[in-house]
C-alpha positions as CSV (number, residue, x, y, z in Angstrom):
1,X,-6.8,16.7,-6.7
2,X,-6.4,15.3,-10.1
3,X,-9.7,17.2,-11.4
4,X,-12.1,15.0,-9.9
5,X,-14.6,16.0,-7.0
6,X,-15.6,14.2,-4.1
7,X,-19.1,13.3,-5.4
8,X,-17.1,11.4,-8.2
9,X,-14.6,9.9,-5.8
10,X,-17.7,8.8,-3.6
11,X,-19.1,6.7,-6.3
12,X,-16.3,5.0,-7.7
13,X,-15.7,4.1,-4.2
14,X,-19.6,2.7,-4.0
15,X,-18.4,1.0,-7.3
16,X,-15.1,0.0,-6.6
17,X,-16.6,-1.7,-3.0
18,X,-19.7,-3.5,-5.0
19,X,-17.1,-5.2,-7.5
20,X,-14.4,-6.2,-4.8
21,X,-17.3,-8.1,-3.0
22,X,-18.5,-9.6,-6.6
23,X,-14.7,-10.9,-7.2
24,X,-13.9,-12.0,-3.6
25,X,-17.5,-14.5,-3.8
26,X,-15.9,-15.7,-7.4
27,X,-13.1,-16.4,-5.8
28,X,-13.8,-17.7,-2.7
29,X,-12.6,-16.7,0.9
30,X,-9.1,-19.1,1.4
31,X,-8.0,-18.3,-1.9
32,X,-4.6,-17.0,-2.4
33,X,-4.5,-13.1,-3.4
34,X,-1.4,-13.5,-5.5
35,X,-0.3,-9.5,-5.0
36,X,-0.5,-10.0,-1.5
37,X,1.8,-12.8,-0.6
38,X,0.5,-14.9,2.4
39,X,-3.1,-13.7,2.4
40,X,-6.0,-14.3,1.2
41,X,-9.4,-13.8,0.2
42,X,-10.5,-13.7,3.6
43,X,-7.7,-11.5,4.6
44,X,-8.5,-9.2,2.1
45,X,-11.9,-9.0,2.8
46,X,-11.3,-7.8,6.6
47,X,-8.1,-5.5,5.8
48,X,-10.2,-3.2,3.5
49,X,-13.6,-3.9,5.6
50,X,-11.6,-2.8,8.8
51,X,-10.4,0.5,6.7
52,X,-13.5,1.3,5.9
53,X,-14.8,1.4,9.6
54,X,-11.5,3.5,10.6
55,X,-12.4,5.8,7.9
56,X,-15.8,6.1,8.6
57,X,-14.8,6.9,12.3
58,X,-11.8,9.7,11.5
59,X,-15.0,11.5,9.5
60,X,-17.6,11.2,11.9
61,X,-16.2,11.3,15.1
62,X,-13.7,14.3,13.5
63,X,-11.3,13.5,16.2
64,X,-8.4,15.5,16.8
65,X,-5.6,13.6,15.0
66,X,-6.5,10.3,12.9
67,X,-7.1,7.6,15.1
68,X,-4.3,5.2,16.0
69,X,-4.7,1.6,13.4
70,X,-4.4,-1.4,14.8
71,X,-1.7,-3.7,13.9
72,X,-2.1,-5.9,10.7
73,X,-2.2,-9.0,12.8
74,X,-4.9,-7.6,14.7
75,X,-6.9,-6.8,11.7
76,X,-6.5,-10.1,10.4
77,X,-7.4,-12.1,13.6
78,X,-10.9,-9.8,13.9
79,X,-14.2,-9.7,12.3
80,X,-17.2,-12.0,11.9
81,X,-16.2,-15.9,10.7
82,X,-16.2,-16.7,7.3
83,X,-19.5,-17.4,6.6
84,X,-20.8,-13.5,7.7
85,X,-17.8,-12.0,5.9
86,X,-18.8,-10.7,2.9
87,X,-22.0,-9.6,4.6
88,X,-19.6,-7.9,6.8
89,X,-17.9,-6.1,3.9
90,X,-20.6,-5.2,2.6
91,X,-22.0,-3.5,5.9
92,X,-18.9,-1.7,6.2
93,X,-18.6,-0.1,2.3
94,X,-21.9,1.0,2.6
95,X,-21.8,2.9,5.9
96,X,-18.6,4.4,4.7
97,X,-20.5,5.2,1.7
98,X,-23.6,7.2,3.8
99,X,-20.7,8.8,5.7
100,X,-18.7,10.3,3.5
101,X,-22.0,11.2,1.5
102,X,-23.8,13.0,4.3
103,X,-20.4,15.0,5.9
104,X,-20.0,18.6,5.8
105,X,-17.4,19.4,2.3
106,X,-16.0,22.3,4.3
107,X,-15.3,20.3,7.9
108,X,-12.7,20.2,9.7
109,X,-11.5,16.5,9.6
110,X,-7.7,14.8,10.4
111,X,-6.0,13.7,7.3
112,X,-2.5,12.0,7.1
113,X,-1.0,12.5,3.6
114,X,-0.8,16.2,2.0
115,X,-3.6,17.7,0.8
116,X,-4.3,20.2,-1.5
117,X,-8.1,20.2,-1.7
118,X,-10.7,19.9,1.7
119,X,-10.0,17.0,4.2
120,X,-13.3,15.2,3.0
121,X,-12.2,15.4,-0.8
122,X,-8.9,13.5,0.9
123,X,-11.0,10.7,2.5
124,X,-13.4,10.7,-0.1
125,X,-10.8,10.1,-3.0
126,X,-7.8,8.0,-0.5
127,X,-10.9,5.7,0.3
128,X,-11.6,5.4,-3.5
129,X,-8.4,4.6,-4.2
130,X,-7.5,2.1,-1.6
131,X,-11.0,-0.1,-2.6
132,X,-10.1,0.3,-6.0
133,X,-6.9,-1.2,-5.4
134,X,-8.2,-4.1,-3.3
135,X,-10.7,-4.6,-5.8
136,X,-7.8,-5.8,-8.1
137,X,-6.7,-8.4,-5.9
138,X,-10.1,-9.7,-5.3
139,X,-10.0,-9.8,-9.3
140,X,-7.2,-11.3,-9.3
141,X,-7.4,-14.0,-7.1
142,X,-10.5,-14.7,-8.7
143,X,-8.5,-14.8,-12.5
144,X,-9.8,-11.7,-13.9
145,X,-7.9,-8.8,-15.4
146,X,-9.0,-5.4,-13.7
147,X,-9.9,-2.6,-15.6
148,X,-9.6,1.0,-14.5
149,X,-11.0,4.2,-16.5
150,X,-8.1,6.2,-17.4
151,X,-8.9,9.5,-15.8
152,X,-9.7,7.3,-12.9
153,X,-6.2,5.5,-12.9
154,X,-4.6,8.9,-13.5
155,X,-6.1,10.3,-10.5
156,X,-4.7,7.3,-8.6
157,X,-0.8,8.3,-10.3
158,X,-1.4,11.2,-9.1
159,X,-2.4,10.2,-5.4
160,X,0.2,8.1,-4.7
161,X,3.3,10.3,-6.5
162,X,2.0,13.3,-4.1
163,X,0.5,11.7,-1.6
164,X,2.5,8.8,-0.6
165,X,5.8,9.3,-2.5
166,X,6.3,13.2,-1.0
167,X,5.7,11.9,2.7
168,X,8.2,9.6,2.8
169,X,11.7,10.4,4.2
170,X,13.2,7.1,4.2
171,X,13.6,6.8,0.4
172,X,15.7,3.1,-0.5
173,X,19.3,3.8,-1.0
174,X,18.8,2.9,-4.8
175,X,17.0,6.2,-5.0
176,X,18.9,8.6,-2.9
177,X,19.6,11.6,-5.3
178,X,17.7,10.3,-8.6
179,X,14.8,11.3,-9.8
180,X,11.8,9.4,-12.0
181,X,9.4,10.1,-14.2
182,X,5.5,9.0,-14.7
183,X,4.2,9.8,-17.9
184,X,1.0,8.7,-19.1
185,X,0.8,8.3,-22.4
186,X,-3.2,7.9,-22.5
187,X,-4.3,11.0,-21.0
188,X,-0.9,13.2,-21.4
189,X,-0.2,13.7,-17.5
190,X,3.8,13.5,-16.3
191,X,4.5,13.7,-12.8
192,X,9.0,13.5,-11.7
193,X,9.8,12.5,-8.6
194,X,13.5,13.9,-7.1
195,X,14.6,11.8,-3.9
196,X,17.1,14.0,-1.6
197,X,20.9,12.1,-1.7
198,X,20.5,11.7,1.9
199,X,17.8,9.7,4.0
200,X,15.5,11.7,6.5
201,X,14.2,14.5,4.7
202,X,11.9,14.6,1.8
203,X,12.1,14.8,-1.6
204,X,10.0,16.7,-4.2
205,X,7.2,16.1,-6.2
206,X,5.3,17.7,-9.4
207,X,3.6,17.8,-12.4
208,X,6.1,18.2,-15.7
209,X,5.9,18.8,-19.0
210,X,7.3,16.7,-22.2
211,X,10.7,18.5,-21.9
212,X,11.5,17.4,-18.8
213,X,14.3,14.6,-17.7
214,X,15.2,12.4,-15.1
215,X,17.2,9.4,-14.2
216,X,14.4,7.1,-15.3
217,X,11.7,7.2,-17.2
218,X,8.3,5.0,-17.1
219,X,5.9,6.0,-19.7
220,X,2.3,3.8,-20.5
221,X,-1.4,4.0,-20.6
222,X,-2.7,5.1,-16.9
223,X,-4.5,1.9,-16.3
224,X,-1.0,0.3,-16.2
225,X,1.0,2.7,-14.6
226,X,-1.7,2.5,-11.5
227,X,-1.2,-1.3,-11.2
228,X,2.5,-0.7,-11.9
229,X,3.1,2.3,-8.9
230,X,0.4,-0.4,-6.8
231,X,3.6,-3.0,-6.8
232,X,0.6,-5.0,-8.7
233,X,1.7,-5.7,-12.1
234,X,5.3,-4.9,-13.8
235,X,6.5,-3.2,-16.4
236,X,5.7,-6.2,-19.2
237,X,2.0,-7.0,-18.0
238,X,1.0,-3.1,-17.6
239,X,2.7,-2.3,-21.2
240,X,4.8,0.1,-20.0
241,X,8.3,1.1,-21.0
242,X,11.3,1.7,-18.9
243,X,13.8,4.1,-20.2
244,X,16.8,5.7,-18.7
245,X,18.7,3.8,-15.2
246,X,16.1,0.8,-14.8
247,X,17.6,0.7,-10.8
248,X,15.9,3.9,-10.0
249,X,12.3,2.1,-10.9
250,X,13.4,-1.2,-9.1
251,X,14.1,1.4,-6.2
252,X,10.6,2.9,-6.3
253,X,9.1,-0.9,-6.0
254,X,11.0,-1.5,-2.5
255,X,9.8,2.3,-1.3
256,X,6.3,1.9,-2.6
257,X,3.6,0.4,0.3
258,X,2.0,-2.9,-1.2
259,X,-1.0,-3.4,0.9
């Protein structure tokens, strides 16, 4: 699970929630989140606060599968008015905070992206991961630059290469039968990606070593291969370098889930 445990995943997600809150009140609430076109601050502010309650629930109601989401447009026209938002936010974070803190490590709870750990260290660290992400487009809306530790934003790499990338079995046609590579050149983690040459299965994901080639190649410090996998910076602004077929990484940024 990218060597970190749930305790640590747990607190940078206390952290991550704390500073998303901070940047959305810089901001304000009906500014424009410029990674998420047509939202904004207020938008953000009850997407993440309703994942937060849905996570909380799929840990301590352990249901059966994960629970049904409602629709984005149903997220968006719910919660408290503007002026209890970030109250509301804040409620939210922190009870999906306790939760996660006060569950059972070796429960039994639904999960929906592979897992190679416990179901709580999946919650605990895809709940990290999805403030922390947020928490850049509160930062951004409010004209800051985000800043990630690098084991942190490796973890992340690692999250959504495994996680998100292997589900998938509708891969854009740009990518059917090429393969990328992830290298971070800050904390010496590489992770290649092969998508099958036809859609509906799934293709393969792993850890490599410096020897190892693909069709493309995107190598940079963690921080900016995060934001870059996140479809929130590009290559320039994250300082990372594209070598090989630069059509397989335009490929990965039409697969790859934005919010």
């Amino acid at each position: 699970m990218g060597g970190m445990e749930i305790a640590e995943h747990v607190d940078a997600l206390r952290d991550e929630g704390a500073a998303l809150a901070e940047a959305a009140d810089k901001a304000g609430l009906d500014t424009a989140v410029p990674p998420c076109p047509g939202w904004t601050v207020a938008d953000l502010l009850r997407h993440t606060g309703y994942v937060h309650r849905w996570a909380a629930r799929n840990v301590a109601e352990r249901p059966a599968r994960v629970f049904d989401d409602d629709t984005e447009e149903q997220v968006l026209s719910s919660g408290p008015d503007d002026e209890r938002l970030i109250p509301w936010f804040r409620d939210g974070h922190a009870a999906l905070v306790a939760t996660l803190s006060a569950a059972d490590p070796a429960g039994t709870y639904p999960v929906f992206l592979p897992n190679r750990a416990s179901p709580l260290a999946f919650w605990a660290r895809r709940q990290a991961h999805e403030t922390a992400i947020h928490r850049a487009d509160a930062q951004f809306a409010a004209g800051q630059v985000p800043v990630y530790d690098k084991d942190f934003a490796a973890d992340g790499i690692d999250e959504m290469i495994s996680g998100f990338a292997a589900r998938s079995k509708r891969p854009p046609e740009g990518a059917l039968g090429r393969s990328l590579i992830v290298r971070s050149s800050d904390t010496g983690e590489a992770w290649r990606i092969a998508w099958p040459a036809e859609q509906g299965t799934r293709g393969t994901c792993e850890r490599v070593g410096p020897d190892q080639r693909a069709d493309c190649v995107l190598t940079g410090p963690a921080e900016g291969l995060y934001l870059l996998l996140w479809n929130r910076a590009d290559e320039a602004s994250a300082g990372v370098a594209t070598e090989g077929d630069p059509a397989v990484a335009a490929a990965w940024r039409e697969f790859q889930i934005r919010w």
